[in-house]
N, C-alpha and C positions, 0 to 999 in steps of 0.2 A: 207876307206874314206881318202882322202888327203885333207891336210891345204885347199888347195883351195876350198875344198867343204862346210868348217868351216867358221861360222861369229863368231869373234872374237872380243870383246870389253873387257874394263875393268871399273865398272860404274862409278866407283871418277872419269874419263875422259869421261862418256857420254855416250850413246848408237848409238850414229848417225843412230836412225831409227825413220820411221815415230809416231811410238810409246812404250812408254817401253816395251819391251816383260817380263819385269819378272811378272809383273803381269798376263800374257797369259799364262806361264807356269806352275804357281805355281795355277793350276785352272783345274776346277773350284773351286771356294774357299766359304767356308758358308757364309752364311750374318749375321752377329752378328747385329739383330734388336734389339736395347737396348732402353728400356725407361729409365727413369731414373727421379726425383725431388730435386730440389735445396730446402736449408735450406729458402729462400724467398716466398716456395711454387709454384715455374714456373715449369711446367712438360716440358721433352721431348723425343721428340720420333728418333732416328736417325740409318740409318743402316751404318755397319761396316765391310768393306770386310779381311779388316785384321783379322779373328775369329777363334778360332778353341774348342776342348774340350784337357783340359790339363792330368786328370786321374779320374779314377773311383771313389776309395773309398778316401775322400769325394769325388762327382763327383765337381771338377773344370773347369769352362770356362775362355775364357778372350778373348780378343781387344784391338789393338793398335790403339790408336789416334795420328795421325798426326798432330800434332801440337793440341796448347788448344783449345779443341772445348767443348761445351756445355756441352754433353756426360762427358768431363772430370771432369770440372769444379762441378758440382753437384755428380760426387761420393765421388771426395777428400774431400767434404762438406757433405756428410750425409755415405758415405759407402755403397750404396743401387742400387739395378740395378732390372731390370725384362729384360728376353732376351725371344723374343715375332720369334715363327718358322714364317719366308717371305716364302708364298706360290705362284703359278701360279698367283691363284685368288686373293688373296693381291698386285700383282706385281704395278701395276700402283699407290695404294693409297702406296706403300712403297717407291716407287721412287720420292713423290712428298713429303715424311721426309726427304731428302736429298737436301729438299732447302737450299741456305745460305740466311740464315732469321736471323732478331736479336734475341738474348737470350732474353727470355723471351715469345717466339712466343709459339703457343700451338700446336705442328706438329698435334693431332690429330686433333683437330679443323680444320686446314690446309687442311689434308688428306681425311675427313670424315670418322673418323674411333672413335671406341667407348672404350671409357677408363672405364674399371670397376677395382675395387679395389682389391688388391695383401691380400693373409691371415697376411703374418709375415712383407712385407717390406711397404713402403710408395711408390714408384713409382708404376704409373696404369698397368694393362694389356692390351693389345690389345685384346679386345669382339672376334675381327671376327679371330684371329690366332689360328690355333687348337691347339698348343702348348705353354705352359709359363713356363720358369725359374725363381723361387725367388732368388735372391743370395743377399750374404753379402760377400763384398770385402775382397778380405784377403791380398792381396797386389797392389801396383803402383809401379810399377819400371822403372826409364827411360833408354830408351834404348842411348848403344854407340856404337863406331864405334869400330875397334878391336884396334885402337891407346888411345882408354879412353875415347874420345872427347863425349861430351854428348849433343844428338842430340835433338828436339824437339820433338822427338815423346815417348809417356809411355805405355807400357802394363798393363795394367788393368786385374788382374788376380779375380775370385769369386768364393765363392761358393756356389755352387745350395742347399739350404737349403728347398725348393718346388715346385713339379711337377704339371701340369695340363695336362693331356694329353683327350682331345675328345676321348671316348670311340667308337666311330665309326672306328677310326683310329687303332680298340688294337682288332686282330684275332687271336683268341684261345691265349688270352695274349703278343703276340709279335705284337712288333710295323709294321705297315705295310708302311715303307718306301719309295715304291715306287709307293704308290698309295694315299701318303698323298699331294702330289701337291708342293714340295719343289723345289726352285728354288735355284741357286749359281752365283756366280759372275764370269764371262769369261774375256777374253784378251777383251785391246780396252776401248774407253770410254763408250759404253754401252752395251757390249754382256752378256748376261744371258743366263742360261740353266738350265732345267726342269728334274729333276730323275724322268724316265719313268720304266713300267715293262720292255719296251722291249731292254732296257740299262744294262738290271740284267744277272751277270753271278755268278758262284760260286767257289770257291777251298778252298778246307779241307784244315787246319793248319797242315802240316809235323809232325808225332811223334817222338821222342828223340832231 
């Protein structure tokens, strides 16, 4: 492959493309659907394409917010999160938590979606998500740039202290993955994509 067949940018100067590609590439990427309740008692529900799982034992998630959003504001204030699985079927009532609504709005109200109550934390679950995470925050750290500069956005790291998992979803005890209806976040302002079986392939881990 020769330079010429290479696009070449560097981003502190800009991508000069019709659209960021890092976000196309680094994807499809999970949706960290986070509810979350402020110490004033205003719930909310917002999804997060920045997400991933950090390790097992504890099992740790996290999310970066881009700048102060609601999501951020009520953890720093109470330490509490529930991270609610965005499925096929949820897609539409999830995309419309991603309003920019004032704080204090009630995304599930919004969304028509039904908040029933978490065992150990104070933020709701989502009813109709086959899956919930409890978590209690363990860290916020804001992120910089590799010069120090410290930028607006913070990761929000948790940890999953309780599972819910729809037992429809759990065959001969393993999670059934590709037939739980999970969606991710694609390149572009609104591409999404669906983990189908016929997406599944397999390879053994290498020994030694």
């Amino acid at each position: 492959m020769s330079a010429d067949d290479v696009y070449y940018y560097e981003p502190a100067n800009g991508h000069g493309l019709p659209h960021d590609p890092f976000n196309a590439i680094i994807g499809p990427r999970p949706i960290g659907w986070v509810s979350t309740k402020g110490k004033d008692g205003s719930v909310n529900l917002a999804p997060y394409s920045f997400f991933n799982a950090f390790n097992y034992i504890p099992p740790i998630i996290g999310f970066s917010s881009v700048g102060t959003k609601d999501s951020l504001c009520n953890v720093e204030e109470t330490g509490e999160l529930v991270w609610n699985l965005a499925t096929c079927a949820l897609g539409n009532a999830m995309n419309q938590t991603c309003a920019a609504v004032p704080y204090g709005t009630n995304e599930f109200t919004l969304s028509g979606l039904t908040p029933v109550p978490a065992r150990h934390v104070a933020p709701p679950r989502v009813a109709e998500s086959p899956v919930h995470f409890e978590c209690k925050v363990t860290d916020i750290i804001p992120l910089k740039t590799h010069t120090g500069h410290v930028t607006t956005s913070k990761l929000v790291l948790a940890e999953v202290i309780a599972v819910h998992i729809s037992k429809h979803l759990l065959k001969d005890g393993i999670f059934d993955t590709f037939n739980a209806g999970i969606i991710l976040r694609a390149g572009g302002p609104s591409a999404y994509a669906e983990i189908k079986p016929d997406s599944r392939f397999d390879m053994v881990r290498p020994l030694g």
